[in-house]
C-alpha distance (Angstrom), angle and dihedral (degrees) to the residues before:
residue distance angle dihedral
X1 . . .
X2 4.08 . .
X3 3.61 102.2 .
X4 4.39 108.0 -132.9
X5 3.75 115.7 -119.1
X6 3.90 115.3 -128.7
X7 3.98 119.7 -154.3
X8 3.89 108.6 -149.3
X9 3.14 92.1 -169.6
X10 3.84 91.1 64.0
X11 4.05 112.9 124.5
X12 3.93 112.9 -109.4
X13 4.05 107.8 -108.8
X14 3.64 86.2 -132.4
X15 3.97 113.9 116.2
X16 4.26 87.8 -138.8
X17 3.41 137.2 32.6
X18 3.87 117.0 -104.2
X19 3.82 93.0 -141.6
X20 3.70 94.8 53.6
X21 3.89 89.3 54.0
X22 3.34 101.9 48.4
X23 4.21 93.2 47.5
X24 4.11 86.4 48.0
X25 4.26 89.4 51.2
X26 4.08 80.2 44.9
X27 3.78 95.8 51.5
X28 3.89 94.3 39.1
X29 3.52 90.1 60.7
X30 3.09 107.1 39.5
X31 4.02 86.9 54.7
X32 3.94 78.3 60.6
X33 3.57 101.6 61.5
X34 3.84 94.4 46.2
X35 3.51 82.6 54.0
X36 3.40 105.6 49.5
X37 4.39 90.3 31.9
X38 3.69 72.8 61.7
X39 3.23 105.7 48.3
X40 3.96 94.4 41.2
X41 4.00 85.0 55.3
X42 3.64 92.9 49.0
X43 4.03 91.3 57.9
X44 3.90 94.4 41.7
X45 3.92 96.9 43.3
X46 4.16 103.9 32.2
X47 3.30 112.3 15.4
X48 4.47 103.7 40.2
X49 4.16 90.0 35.2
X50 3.90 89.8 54.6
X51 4.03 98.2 36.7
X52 3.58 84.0 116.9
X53 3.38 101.3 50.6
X54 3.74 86.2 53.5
X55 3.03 92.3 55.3
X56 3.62 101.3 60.7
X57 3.43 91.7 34.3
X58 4.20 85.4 63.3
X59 3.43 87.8 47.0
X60 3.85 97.9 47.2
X61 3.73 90.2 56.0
X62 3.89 97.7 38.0
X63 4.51 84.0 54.7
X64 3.80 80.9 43.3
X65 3.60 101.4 52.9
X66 3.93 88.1 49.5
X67 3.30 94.6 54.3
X68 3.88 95.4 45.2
X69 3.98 87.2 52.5
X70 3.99 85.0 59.0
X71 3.00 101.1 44.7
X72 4.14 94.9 54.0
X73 3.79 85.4 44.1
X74 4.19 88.0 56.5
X75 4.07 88.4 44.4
X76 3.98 92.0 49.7
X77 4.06 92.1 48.0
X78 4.46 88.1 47.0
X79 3.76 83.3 49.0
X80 3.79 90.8 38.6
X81 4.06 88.2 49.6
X82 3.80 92.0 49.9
X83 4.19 93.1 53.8
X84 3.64 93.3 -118.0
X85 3.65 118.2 172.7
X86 4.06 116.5 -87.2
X87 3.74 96.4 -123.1
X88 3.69 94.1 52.7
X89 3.78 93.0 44.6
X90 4.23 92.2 53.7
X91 4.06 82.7 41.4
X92 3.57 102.0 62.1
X93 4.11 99.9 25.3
X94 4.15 78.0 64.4
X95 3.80 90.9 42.7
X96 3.89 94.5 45.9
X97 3.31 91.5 43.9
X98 4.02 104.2 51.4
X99 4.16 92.0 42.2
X100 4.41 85.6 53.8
X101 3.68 87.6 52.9
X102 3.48 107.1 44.2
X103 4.15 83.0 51.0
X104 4.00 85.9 51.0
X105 3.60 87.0 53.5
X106 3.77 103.3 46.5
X107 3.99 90.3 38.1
X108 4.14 87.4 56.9
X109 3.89 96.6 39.2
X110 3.96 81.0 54.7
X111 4.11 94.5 53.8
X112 3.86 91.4 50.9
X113 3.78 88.6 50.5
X114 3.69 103.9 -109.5
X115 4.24 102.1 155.9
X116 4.24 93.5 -113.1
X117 3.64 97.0 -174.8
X118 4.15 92.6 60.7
X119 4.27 79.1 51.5
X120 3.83 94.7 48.3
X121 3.91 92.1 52.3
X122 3.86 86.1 44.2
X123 3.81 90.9 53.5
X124 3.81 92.9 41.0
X125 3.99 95.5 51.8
X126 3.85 85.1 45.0
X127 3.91 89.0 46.0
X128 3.96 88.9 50.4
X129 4.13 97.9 50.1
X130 4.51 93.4 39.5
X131 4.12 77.3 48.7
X132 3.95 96.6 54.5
X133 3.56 88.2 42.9
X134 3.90 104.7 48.3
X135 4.33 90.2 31.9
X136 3.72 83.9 135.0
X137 3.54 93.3 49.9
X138 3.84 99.6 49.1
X139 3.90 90.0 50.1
X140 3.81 84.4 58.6
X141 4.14 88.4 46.0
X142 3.92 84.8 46.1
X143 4.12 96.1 50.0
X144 3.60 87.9 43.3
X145 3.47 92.0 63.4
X146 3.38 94.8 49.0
X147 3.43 91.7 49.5
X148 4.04 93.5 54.7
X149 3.82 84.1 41.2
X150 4.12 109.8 47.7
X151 3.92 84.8 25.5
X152 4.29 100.7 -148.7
X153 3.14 91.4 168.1
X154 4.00 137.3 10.2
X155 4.01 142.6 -167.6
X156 3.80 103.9 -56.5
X157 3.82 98.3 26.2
X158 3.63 118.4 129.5
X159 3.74 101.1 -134.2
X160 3.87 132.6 -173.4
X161 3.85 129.2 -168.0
X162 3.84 121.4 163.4
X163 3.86 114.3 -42.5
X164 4.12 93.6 -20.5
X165 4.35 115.9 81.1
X166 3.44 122.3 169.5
X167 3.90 155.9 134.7
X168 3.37 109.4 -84.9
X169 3.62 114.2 -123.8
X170 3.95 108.0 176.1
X171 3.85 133.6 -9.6
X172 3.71 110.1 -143.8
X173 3.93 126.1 -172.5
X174 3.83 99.4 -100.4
X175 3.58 97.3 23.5
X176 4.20 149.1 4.7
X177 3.58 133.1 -129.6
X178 3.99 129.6 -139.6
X179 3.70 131.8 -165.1
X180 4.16 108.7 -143.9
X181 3.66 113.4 -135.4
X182 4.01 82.9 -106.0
X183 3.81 93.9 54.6
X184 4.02 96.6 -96.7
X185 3.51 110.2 147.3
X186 4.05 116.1 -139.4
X187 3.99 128.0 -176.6
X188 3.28 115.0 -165.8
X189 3.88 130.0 -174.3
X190 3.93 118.6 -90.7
X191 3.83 91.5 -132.0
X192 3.73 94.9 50.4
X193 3.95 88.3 63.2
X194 3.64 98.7 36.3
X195 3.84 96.3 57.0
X196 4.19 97.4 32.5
X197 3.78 129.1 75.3
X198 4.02 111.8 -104.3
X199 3.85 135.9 -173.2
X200 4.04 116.1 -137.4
X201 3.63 101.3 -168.9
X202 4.38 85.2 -171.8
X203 3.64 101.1 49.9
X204 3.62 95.9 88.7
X205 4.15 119.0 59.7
X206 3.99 92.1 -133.0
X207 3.79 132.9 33.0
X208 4.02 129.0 177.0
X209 3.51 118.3 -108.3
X210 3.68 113.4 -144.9
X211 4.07 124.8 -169.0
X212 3.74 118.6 -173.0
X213 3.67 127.0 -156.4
X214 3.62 143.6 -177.8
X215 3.97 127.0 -137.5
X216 3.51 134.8 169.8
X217 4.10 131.5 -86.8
X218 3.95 92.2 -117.2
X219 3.94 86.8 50.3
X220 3.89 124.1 114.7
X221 4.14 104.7 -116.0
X222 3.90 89.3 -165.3
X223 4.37 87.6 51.5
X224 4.18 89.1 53.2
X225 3.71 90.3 34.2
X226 3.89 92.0 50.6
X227 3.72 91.9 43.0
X228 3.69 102.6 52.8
X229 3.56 100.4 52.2
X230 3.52 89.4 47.1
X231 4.24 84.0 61.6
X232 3.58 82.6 43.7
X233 3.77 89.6 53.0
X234 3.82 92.0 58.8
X235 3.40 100.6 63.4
X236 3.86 122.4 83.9
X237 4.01 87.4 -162.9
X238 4.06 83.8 74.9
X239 3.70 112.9 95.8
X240 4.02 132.5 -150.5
X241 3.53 98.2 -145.6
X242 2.85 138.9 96.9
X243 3.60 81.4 11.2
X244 4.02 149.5 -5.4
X245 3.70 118.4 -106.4
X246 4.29 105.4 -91.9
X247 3.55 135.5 -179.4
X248 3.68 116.9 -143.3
X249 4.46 130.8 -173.0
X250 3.96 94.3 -123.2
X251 3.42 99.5 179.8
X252 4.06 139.5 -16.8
X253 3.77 113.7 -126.5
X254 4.10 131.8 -155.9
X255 3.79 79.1 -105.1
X256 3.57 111.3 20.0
X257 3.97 150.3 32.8
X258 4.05 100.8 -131.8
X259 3.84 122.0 -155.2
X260 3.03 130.0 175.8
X261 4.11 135.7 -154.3
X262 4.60 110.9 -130.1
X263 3.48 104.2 -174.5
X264 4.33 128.1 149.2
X265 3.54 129.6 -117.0
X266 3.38 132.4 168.9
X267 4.21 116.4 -91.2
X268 3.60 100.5 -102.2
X269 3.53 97.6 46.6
X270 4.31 94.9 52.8
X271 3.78 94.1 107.5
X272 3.61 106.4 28.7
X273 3.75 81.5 56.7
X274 3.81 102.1 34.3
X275 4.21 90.2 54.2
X276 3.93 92.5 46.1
X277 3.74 93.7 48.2
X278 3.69 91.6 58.0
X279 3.37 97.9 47.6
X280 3.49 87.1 47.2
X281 3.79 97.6 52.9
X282 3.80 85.2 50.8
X283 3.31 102.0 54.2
X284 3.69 91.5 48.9
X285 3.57 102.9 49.3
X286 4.29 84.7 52.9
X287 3.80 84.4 49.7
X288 4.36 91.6 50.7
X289 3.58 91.3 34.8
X290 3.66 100.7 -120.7
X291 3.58 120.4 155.8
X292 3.52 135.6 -134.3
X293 3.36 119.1 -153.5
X294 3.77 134.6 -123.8
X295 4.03 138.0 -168.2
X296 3.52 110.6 -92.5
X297 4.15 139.0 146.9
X298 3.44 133.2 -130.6
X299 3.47 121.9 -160.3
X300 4.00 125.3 -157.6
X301 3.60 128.2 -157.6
X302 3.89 114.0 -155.8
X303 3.27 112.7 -142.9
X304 3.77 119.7 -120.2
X305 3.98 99.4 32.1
X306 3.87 113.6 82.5
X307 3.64 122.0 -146.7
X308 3.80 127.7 -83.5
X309 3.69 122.5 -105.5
């Protein structure tokens, strides 16, 4: 018979090499007995010769917890006792309380011998790269602070910066929120109202009330004059002090002589009062006939010239 000629240097059909396999499987576990030799000598040597100072480490911070959690309850009555506002009180009885713990918990990782320094410089590079990264949100942390702090404004103020006025409603650490007079709800960033003027029309117990009006040049001043503080007379929301109702001439107009009526009223009765003396001082001056003037234009014809085309 024709004897068959083998190449050995024909290519295995196989789509990997054997060898390769088996050293990968070889390598993979040997990688898991380091491991686990590792591990096993971890839990012998670390963790069972320092069960006891676990122990009283877990005890040291449970003691130190509890006495943490009194102490914020004794800061929040002192604060409670001295009538300081509610959102400051919650704000630093959270504050207080998170800066005594993390000092309980460095102070203990220190007795059982864990190296705090290498932690600190840990926490303070992490501190430095979440602080790039949330600037914006720390400057709203920061004006929050200094909200709760100087106190411009509180819960119940009616606030306005720039385009946005409001009732405010809460003041949160990074941010506060405002109810619109028509129920719109805004939230607007601690920082922005921390570093930017603002107008808080409630702060103060009193504010003056002023209502302007318009009469005509052949008008007696003394009549209007006369007649509004009478209407200002009639109301018991008017106050004496710090000043008497008065009527002062403001301005005189190509149409007009304006006045207007400054007298004081307590904070919560500005509108109510504001709306009722206009409609008051309208209703009058139709009821004495006085006229208020409006723009208007009269146009003449001469007679004897005709019109351009």
């Amino acid at each position: 018979m024709d004897s068959i000629a083998v190449d050995s240097t024909a290519k295995s059909s196989l789509p990997f090499e054997p060898a390769v396999v088996t050293e990968t499987v070889t390598q993979t576990v040997e990688s898991m007995n380091q491991f686990w030799h590792k591990a096993r000598d971890f839990f012998t040597d670390v963790l069972l010769a320092n069960v006891p100072r676990i122990i009283i480490a877990l005890v040291l911070l449970w003691v130190g917890f509890r006495l943490v959690n009194y102490l914020t309850r004794m800061v929040r009555k002192i604060m409670q006792a001295r009538e300081m506002d509610k959102s400051l009180q919650d704000f630093l009885g959270s504050l207080i309380g998170i800066i005594l713990k993390v000092l309980i918990i460095m102070s203990v990782m220190q007795m059982i011998g864990v190296a705090v320094t290498s932690f600190i410089a840990i926490l303070g590079a992490a501190g430095l790269a979440i602080g790039m990264a949330l600037q914006g949100t720390l400057q709203n942390f920061a004006g929050g602070v200094i909200i709760l702090l100087l106190k411009p404004f509180k819960v119940g103020d009616f606030i306005e910066q720039g385009s946005i006025s409001g009732t405010v409603t809460s003041i949160q650490i990074f941010n506060t929120v405002l109810s619109t007079p028509d129920n719109k709800v805004v939230i607007v960033p601690n920082s922005q109202l921390a570093t930017n003027s603002l107008i808080n029309y409630t702060k103060s117990e009193v504010r003056r009330v002023d209502v302007s009006v318009g009469i005509r040049y052949d008008e007696s001043i003394n009549k209007v004059r006369k007649l509004l503080l009478d209407l200002a007379s009639a109301y018991p929301e008017v106050l004496k002090e710090p000043a008497v109702p008065v009527v002062h001439v403001t301005s005189m107009g190509e149409s007009s002589v304006n006045l207007q009526l400054r007298l004081w009223a307590k904070t919560e009765d500005y509108w109510p009062l504001y709306f009722s003396l206009n409609q008051a001082v309208l209703d009058e001056f139709s009821k004495q006939d006085i006229k208020t003037p409006f723009n208007q234009l009269s146009v003449r014809f001469e007679e004897g010239v005709s019109p351009t085309k």
